[in-house]
MARDO-71245 format. One line per field, with one value per residue (C-alpha): residue number from 1; x, y, z. Coordinates in Angstrom, 3 decimals, padded with zeros to 6 digits, always signed. Example, Ala and Ser with C-alpha at 12.3 -4.5 7.8 and 13.67 -1.06 7.14 Angstrom:
<atoms>
nr = (1,2)
px = (+012.300,+013.670)
py = (-004.500,-001.060)
pz = (+007.800,+007.140)
</atoms>
This chain:
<atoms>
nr = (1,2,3,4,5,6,7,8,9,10,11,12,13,14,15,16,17,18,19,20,21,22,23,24,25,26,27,28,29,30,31,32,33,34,35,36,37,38,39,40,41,42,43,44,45,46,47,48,49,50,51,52,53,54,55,56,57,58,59,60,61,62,63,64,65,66,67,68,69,70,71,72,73,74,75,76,77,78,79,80,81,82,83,84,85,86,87,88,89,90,91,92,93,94,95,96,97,98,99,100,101,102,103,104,105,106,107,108,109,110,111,112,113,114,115,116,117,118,119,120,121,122,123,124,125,126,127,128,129,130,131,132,133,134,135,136,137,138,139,140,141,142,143,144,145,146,147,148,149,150,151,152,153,154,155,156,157,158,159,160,161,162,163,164,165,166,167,168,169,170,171,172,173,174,175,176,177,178,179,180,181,182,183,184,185,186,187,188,189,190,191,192,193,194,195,196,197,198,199,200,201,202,203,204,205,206,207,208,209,210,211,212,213,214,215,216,217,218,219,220,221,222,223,224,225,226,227,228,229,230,231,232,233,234,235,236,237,238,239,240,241,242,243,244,245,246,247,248,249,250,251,252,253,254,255,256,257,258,259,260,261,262,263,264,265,266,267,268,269,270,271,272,273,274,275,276,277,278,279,280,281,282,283,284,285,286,287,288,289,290,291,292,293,294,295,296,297,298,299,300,301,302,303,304,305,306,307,308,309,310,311,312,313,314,315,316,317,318,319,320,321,322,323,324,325,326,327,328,329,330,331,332,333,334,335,336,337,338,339,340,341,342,343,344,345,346,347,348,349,350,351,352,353,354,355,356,357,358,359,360,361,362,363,364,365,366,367,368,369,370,371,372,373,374,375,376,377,378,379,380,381,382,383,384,385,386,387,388,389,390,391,392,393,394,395,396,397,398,399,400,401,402,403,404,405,406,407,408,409,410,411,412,413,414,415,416,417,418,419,420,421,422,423,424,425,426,427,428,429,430,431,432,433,434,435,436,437,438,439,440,441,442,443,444,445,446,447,448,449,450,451,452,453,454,455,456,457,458,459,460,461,462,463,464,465,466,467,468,469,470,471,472,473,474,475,476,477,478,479,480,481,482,483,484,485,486,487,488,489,490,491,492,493,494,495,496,497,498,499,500,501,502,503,504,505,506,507,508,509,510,511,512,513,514,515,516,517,518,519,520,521,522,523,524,525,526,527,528,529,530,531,532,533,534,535,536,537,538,539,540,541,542,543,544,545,546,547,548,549,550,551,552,553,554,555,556,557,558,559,560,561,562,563,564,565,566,567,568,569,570,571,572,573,574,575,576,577,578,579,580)
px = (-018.212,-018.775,-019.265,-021.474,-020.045,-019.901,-021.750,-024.538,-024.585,-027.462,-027.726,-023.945,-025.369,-028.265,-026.210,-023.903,-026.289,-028.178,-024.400,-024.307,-028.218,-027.213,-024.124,-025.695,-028.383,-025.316,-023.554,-027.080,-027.071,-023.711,-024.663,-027.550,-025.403,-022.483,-023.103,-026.524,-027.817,-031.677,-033.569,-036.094,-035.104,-035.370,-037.893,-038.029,-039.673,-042.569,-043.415,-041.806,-042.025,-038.879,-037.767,-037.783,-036.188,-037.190,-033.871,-033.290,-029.952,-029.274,-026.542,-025.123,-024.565,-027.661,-026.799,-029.683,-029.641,-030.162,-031.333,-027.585,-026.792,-030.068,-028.899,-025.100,-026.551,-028.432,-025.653,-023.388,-026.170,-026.583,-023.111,-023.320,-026.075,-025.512,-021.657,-023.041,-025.103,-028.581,-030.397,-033.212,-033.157,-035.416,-033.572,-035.582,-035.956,-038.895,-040.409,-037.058,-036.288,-036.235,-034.323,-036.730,-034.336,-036.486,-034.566,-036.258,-036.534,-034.678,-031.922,-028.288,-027.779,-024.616,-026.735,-028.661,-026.205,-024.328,-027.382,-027.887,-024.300,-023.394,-020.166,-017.753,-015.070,-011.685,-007.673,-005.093,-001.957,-000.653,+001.850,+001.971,-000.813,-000.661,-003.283,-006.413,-005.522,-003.857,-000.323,+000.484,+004.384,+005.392,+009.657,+009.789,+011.027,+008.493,+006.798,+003.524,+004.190,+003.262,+000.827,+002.187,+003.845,+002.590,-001.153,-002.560,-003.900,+000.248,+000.838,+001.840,-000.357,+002.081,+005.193,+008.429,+009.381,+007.728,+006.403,+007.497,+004.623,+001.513,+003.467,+006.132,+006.236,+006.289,+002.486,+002.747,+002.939,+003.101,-000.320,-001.154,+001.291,-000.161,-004.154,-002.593,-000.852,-004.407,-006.471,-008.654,-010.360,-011.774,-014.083,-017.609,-017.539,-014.312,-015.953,-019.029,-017.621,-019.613,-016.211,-015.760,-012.100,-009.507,-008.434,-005.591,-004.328,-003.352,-005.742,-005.792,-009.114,-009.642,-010.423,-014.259,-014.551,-011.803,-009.223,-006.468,-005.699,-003.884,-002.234,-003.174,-001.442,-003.411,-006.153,-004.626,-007.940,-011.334,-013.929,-015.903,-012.583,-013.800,-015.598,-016.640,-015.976,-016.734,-016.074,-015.923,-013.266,-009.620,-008.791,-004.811,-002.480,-003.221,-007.365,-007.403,-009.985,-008.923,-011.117,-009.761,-012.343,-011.283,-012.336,-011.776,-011.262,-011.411,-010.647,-011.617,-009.381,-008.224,-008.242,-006.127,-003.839,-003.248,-003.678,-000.481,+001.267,+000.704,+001.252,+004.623,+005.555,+004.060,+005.581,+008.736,+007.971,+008.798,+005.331,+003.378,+004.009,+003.060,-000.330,-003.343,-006.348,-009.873,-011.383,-015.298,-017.408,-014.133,-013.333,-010.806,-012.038,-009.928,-005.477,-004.074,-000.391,+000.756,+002.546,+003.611,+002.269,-000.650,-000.867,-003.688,-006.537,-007.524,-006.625,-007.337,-007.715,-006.947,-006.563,-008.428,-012.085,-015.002,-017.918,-019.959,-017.072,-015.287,-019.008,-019.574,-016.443,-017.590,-020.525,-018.717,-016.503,-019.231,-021.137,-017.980,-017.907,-021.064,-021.183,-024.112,-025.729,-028.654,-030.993,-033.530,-037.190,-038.936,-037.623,-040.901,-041.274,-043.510,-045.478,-045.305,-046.297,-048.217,-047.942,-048.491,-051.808,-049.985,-047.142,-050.035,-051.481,-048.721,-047.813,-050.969,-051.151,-047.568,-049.404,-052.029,-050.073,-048.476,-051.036,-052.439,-048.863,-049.285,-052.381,-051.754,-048.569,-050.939,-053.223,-050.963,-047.851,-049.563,-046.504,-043.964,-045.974,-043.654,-040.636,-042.380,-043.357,-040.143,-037.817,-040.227,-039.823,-036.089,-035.670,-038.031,-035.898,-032.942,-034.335,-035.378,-031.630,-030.016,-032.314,-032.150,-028.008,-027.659,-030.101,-027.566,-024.018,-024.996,-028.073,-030.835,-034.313,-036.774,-040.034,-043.527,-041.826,-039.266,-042.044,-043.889,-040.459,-040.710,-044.068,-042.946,-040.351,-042.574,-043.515,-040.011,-038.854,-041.886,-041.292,-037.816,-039.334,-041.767,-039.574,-037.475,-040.285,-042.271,-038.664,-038.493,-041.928,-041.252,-038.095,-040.684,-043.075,-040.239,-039.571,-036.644,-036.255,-037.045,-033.002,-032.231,-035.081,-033.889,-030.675,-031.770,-034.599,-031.956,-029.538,-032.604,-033.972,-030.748,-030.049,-033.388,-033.483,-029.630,-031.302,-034.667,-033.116,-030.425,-033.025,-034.279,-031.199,-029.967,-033.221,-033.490,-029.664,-030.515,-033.836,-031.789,-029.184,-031.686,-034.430,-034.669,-036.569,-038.797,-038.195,-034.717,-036.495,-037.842,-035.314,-032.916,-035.335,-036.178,-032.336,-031.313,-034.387,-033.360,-030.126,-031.156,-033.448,-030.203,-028.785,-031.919,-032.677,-029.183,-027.976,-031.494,-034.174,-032.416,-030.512,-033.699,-035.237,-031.902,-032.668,-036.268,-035.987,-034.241,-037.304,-040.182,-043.081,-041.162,-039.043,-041.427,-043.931,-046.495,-049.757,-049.648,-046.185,-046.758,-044.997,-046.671,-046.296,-049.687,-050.945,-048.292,-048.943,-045.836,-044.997,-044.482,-047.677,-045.698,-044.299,-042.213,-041.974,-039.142,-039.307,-038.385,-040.449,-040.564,-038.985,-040.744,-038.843,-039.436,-042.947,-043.247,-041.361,-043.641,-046.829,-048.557,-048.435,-051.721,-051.157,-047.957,-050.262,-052.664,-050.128,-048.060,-051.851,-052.506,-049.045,-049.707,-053.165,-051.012,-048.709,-051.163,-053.031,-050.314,-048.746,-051.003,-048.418,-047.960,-051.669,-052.087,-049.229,-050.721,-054.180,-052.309,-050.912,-054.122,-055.758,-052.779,-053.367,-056.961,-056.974,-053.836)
py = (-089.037,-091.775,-089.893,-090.845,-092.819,-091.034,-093.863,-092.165,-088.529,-088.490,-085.000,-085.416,-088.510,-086.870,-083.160,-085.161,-087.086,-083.612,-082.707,-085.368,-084.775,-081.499,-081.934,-084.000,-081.517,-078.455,-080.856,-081.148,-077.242,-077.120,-078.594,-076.918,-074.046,-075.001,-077.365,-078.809,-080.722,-080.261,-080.472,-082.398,-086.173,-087.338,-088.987,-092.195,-092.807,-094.342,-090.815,-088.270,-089.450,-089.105,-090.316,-093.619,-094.592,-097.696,-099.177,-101.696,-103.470,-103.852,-105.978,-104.365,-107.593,-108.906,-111.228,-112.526,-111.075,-113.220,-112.769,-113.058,-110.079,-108.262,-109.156,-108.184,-105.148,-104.129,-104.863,-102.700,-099.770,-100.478,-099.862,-096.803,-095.539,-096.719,-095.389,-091.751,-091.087,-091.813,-094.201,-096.086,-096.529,-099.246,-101.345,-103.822,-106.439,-105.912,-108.722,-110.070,-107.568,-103.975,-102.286,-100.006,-097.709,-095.365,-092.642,-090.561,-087.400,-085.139,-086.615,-085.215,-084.687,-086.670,-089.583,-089.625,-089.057,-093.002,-094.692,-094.171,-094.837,-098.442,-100.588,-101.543,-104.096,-103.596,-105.398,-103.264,-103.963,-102.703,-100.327,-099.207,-100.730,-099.535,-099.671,-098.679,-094.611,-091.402,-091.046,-088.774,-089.296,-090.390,-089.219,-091.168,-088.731,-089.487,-085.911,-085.556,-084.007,-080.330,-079.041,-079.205,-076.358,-076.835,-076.333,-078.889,-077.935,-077.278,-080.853,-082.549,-085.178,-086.425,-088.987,-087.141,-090.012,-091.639,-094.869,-098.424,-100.533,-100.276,-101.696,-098.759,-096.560,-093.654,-093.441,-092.164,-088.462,-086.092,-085.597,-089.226,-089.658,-086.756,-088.531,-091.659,-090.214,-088.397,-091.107,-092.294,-095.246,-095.635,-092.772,-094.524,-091.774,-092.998,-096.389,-095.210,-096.445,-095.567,-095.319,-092.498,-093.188,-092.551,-096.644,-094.740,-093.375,-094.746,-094.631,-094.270,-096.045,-098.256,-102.153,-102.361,-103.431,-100.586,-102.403,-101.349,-098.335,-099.189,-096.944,-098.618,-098.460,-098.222,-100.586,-103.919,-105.909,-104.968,-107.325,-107.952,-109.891,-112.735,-115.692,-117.265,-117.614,-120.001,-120.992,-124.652,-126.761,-126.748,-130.171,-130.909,-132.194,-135.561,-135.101,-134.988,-132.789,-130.573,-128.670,-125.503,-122.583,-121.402,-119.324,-120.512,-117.753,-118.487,-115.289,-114.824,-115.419,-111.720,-111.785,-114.375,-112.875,-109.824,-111.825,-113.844,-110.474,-109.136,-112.094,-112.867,-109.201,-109.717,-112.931,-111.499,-108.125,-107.691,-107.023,-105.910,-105.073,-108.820,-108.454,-107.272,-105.965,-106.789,-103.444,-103.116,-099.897,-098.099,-100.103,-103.253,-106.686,-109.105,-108.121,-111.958,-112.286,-113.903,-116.927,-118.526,-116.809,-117.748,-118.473,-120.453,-117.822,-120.149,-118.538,-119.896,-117.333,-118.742,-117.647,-117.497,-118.201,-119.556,-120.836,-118.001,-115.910,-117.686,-117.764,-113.823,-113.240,-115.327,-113.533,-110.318,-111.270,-113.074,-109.835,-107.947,-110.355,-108.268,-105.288,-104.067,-100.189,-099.605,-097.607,-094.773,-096.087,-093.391,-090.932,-089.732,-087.946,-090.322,-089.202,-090.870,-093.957,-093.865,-090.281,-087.552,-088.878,-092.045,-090.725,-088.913,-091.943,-093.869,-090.882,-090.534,-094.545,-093.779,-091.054,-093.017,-095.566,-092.997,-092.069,-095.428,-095.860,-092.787,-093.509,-097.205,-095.982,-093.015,-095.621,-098.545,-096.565,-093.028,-090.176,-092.938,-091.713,-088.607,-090.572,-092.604,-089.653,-087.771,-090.852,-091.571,-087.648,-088.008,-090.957,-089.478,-086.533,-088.532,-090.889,-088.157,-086.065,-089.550,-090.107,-086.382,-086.838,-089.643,-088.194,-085.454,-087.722,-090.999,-090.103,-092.551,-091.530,-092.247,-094.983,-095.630,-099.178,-097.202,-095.530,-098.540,-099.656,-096.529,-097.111,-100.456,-098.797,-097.204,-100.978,-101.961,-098.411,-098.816,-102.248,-102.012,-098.614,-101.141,-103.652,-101.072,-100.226,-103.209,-104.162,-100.805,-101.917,-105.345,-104.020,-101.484,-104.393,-106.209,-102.651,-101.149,-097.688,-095.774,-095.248,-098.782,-100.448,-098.015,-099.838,-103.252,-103.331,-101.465,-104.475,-106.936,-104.939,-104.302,-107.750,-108.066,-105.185,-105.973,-109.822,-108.656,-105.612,-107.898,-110.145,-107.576,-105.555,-109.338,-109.607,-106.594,-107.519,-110.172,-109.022,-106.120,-108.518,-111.162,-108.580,-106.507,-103.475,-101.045,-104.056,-103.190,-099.214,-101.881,-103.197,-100.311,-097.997,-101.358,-101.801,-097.740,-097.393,-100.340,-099.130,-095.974,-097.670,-098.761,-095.167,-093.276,-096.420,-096.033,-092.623,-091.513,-093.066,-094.633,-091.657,-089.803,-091.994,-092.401,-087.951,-088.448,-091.476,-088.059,-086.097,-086.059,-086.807,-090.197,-090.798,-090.285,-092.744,-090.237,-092.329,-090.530,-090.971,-094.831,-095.864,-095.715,-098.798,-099.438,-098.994,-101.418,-104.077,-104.011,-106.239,-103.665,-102.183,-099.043,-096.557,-094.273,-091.221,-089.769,-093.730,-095.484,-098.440,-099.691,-102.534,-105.141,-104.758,-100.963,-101.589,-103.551,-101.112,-098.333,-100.483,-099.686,-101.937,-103.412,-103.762,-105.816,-108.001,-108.554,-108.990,-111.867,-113.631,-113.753,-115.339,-118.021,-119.040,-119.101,-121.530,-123.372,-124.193,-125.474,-127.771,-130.177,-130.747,-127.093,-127.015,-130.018,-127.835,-124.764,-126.717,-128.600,-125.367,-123.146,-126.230,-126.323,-122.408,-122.828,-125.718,-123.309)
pz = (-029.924,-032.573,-036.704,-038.805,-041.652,-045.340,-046.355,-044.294,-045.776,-047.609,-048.440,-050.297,-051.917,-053.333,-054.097,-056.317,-058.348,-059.192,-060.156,-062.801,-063.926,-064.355,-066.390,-068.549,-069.486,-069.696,-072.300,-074.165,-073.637,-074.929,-077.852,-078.928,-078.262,-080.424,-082.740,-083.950,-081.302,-080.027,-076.570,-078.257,-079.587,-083.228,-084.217,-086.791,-089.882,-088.503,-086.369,-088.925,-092.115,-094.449,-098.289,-099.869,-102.881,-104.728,-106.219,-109.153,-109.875,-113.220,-114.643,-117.842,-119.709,-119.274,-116.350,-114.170,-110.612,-107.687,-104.427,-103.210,-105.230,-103.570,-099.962,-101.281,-102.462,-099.303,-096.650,-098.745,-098.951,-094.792,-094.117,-096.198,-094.408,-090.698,-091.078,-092.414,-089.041,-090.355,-087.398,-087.591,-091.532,-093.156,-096.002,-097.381,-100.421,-102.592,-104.969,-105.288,-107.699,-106.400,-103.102,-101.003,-098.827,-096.305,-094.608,-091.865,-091.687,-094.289,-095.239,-096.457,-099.975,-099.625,-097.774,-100.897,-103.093,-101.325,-101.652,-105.450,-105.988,-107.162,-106.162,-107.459,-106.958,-107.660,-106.821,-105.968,-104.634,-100.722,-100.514,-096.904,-094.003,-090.338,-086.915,-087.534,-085.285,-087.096,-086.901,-084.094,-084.304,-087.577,-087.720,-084.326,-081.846,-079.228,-079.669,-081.550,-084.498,-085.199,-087.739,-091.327,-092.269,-096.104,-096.657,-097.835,-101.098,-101.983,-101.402,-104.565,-105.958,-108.575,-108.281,-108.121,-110.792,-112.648,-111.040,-113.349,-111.400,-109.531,-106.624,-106.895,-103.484,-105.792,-105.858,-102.014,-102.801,-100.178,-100.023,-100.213,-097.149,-095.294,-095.603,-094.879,-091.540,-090.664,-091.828,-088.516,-089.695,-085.689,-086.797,-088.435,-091.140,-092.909,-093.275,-095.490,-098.691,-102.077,-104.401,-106.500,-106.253,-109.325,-110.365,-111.962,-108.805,-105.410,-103.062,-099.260,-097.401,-094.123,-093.864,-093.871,-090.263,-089.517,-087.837,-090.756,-092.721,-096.319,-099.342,-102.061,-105.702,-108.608,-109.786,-111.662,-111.964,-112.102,-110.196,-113.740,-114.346,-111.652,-113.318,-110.018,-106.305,-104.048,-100.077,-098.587,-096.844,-098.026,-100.404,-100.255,-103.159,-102.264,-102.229,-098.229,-097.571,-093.972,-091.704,-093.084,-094.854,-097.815,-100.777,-104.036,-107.108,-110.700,-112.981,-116.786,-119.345,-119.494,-115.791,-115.445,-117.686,-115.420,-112.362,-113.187,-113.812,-110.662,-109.338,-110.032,-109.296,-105.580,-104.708,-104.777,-102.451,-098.879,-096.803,-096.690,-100.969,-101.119,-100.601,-102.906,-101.577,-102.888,-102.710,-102.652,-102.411,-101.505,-098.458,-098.256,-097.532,-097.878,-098.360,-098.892,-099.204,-102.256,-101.525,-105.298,-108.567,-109.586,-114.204,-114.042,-112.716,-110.235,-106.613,-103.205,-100.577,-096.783,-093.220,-090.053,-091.907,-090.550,-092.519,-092.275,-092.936,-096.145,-097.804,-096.754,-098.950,-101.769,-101.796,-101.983,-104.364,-106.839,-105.943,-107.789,-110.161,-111.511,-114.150,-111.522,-111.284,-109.341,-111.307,-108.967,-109.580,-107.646,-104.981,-102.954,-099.617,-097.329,-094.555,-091.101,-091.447,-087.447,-087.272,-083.956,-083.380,-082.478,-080.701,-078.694,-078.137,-076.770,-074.813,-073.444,-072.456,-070.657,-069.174,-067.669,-066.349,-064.174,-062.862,-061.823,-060.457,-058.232,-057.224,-056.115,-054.448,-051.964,-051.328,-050.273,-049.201,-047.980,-047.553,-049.348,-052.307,-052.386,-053.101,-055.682,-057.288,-057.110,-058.091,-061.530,-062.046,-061.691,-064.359,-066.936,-066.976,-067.109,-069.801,-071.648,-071.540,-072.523,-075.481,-076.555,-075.995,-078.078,-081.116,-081.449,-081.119,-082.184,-084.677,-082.662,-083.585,-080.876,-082.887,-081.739,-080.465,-078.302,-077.136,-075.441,-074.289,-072.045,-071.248,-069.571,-068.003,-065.519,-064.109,-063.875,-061.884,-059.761,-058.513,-057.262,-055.044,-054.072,-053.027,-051.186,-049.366,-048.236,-046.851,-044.720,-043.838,-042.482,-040.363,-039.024,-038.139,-036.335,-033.916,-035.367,-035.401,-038.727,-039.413,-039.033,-040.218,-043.706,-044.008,-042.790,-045.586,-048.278,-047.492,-048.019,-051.115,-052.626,-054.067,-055.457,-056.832,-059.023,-060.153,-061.415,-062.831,-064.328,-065.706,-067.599,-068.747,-070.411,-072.110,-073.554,-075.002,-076.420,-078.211,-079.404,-081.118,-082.507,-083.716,-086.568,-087.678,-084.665,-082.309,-081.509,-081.028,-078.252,-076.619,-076.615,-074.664,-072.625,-071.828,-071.221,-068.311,-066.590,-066.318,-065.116,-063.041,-061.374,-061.357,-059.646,-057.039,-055.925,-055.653,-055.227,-053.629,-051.138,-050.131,-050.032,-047.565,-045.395,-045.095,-044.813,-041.802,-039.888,-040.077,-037.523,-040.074,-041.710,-038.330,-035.599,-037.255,-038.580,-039.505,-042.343,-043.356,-043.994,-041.766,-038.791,-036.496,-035.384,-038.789,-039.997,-036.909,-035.179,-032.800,-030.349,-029.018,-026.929,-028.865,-027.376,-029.970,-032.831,-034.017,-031.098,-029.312,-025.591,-024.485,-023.028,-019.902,-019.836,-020.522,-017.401,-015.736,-016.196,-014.914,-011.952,-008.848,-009.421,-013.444,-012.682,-010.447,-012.491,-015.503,-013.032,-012.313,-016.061,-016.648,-013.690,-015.190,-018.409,-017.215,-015.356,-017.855,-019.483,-017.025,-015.076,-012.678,-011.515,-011.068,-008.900,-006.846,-006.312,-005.391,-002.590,-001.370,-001.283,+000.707,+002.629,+003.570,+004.894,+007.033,+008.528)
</atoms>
């Protein structure tokens, strides 16, 4: 006896996908349970409300600020706030002059506490650099080590001797070794920044873009100490300009002084002691090895730069270069800006749509309506547990635009069902069998369903990379449905109507089941019951004597009719038969 393929077991299909619906709602459980997730997603500052705090960078010797400085300014306050967990912030410039930061919802004192803080810039030379991951086996045995036995607040914070330089592997204590080994800088909340480090002291932070971990020694120059910096192409000796990037520094006269110190001490280090690292807002961003010393305080910083990359340091650097604080104008609690009236609004148009969804799908597809229906149900809920999951580990906040990107979602879920099932329909047409008629039409479906869905997952990318502010809120819902679009089309409706083609209502061509042949205008007229049509030989078969006659005339007039030569035959035989 021929098996069914497991291809073909539906009801396994469909018992595994509630598996992984319902493991993703346990985890959500989990976390509500344990740590301080929600069921209900966060909401942004356009539906909750939250603080704003109106910012003004001041330079303390009376320097003008430009808008460089501004845009310098926000970026750094952006990392800060993006790497501390708050989503769906709004950082803006205001009159050229002022920094409006808008946090939803109620934000952490220490959240608050980084966006008031200025930064700084500071050079300080490398003492130790390693990947980016914690040290899991630093004496090299191949075992990860155990647990200190010293607590850490016994670890010593002072040099056993007395260090002679800020280069002097002294500084690393043994609690500066034991943060260094432990230091993660994979994890976004070692890459906040905001200082507050000791210069006098070494310090132990992560590359801003945290692909390297440093121990730093203490701070030699302070980034007031830069007179200018400036990016373009590299010009040799000999006034040949290449097609090299570069950054050109020129330090003050005190700054070049200690420059050259340091300087001449580096040069003559083995790496990675060689290098000093520009150090801004806490976090490294740029650790050049020194090649010669440099006496004259004019440096030239190269390596693997591209324009935009060279004039992003610059701007950091001439950012530095500043004696900048940003002083609080106002701290106020706003209210949501489109509030729950909104949100009931736009839940309310989702709602709607639905509706007309349903509707259109009993009228046009009758009992297909059910799977509509159900599949729709299925992806809200999973929507929903996905957006709730990712409020609690990734801090997304559901806005009014993220909204209306679910709201569209409906339209894209419902046309691949409809696809799938106008397919079904035309196999039906054509006389197959319900069963087969569901796998011819999935294998016609299928590929439409992957390029329209693609179409619309690559869109949604690339609006979320080129757009800014509550459009991204957009895209991002825009991008997660169609994917679970994908998911529920898959490894639910279709397995769903592979059961349902088993059952009499669906398989024996109910004409209420939407599928019924004669309502569909199949091709074949007898239907034979449980899905199956005649044949037209086994139609012919089950004629009676005088049908099949009259069915053989009516095929002779047929082909009379259509051949003048056969008729001028059968007229010479009949006349043939009565003169007989």
């Amino acid at each position: 006896m021929a098996t069914r393929p497991s291809s073909a077991r539906p009801v396994r299909t469909l018992l595994i996908f509630l598996s992984v619906v319902a493991a993703l709602f346990v985890a959500l459980a989990a976390g509500v349970r344990f740590s301080d997730a929600s069921f209900t997603p966060k909401l942004a500052l356009d539906l909750e409300g939250g603080t704003q705090i109106i910012l003004t960078p001041v330079a303390s010797d009376g320097q003008e600020i430009t808008p460089e400085d501004i845009d310098q300014a926000i970026g750094i306050i952006r990392q800060r706030v993006d790497s501390s967990g708050v989503a769906e912030a709004e950082i803006t410039s205001q009159g050229g002059k002022n920094i409006v930061v808008s946090l939803p919802g109620t934000p952490s004192q220490e959240t608050l506490d980084l966006v008031r803080t200025s930064a700084q810039m500071r050079f300080r030379p490398v003492l130790l650099e390693l990947d980016p991951g914690p040290v899991v086996d630093a004496n090299g045995d191949g075992e990860p080590d155990p647990e200190p036995t010293v607590p850490a607040e016994d670890l010593s914070d002072t040099p056993a001797t007395e260090p002679t330089s800020a280069s002097d592997l002294a500084w690393i204590t043994p609690a500066v070794e034991r943060e260094f080994q432990t230091l993660d800088c994979t994890d976004p909340a070692n890459l906040v920044g905001g200082g507050g480090d000791d210069p006098a002291k070494a310090l132990v932070t992560c590359q801003q873009s945290g692909l390297v971990k440093y121990v730093l020694g203490p701070v030699e120059i302070e980034g007031t100490e830069i007179a200018s910096a400036s990016s373009g192409l590299r010009t040799t000796s000999q006034g040949v300009v290449t097609n090299e990037w570069v950054v050109q520094l020129e330090f003050t006269p005190a700054g070049t002084a200690a420059f050259s110190e340091t300087t001449q001490r580096l040069v003559s280090l083995p790496p990675p002691q060689n290098q000093f690292a520009m150090v801004l807002d806490g976090l490294v961003i740029s650790a050049p090895r020194v090649n010669d010393p440099i006496t004259n305080g004019s440096a030239e910083i190269s390596g693997t730069f591209t324009r935009e990359s060279a004039a992003t340091l610059a701007n950091q650097l001439n950012f530095g270069s500043l004696p900048l604080s940003l002083e609080v104008q106002s701290e106020n609690q706003i209210s949501a800006t489109l509030g729950a009236e909104q949100l009931q609004r736009g839940l309310l148009a989702g709602l709607i749509g639905l509706v007309l969804v349903v509707l259109y799908s009993i009228a046009q597809y009758r009992g297909l309506a059910l799977v509509t229906v159900a599949s729709l149900t299925v992806a809200a809920i999973i929507t929903y547990g996905v957006i709730t999951l990712l409020s609690w580990l990734q801090g997304y906040r559901l806005s009014l635009p993220g909204v209306a990107g679910l709201i569209v979602a409906i339209g894209i879920t419902a046309d691949s069902f409809i696809v799938y099932f106008e397919r079904i329909r035309d196999e039906v047409r054509e006389g197959r069998v319900l069963e087969a008629a569901v796998e011819n039409g999935w294998e016609r479906a299928r590929r439409t369903i992957l390029a329209s869905d693609s179409v619309n997952f690559l869109a949604a990318v690339v609006l979320y990379l080129l757009a800014v502010g509550g459009v991204r809120g957009f895209a991002f819902t825009l991008g997660l449905t169609t994917i679970v679009d994908l998911f529920v089309v898959f490894f639910f409706t279709h397995p769903l109507m592979r059961y349902l083609a088993r059952t009499k209502f669906y398989g024996g061509g109910h004409k209420l089941s939407g599928l019924d042949p004669v309502h569909l205008g199949a091709t074949v007229s007898a239907y034979r019951g449980r899905g199956q049509f005649l044949s037209p030989a086994e139609r012919s078969s089950r004629l009676t004597i005088a049908q099949r006659r009259a069915a053989e005339a009516a095929r002779q007039a047929e082909a009379a009719q259509d051949s003048p030569v056969d008729d001028a035959s059968v007229s010479t035989t009949a006349t043939k038969g009565r003169d007989a």
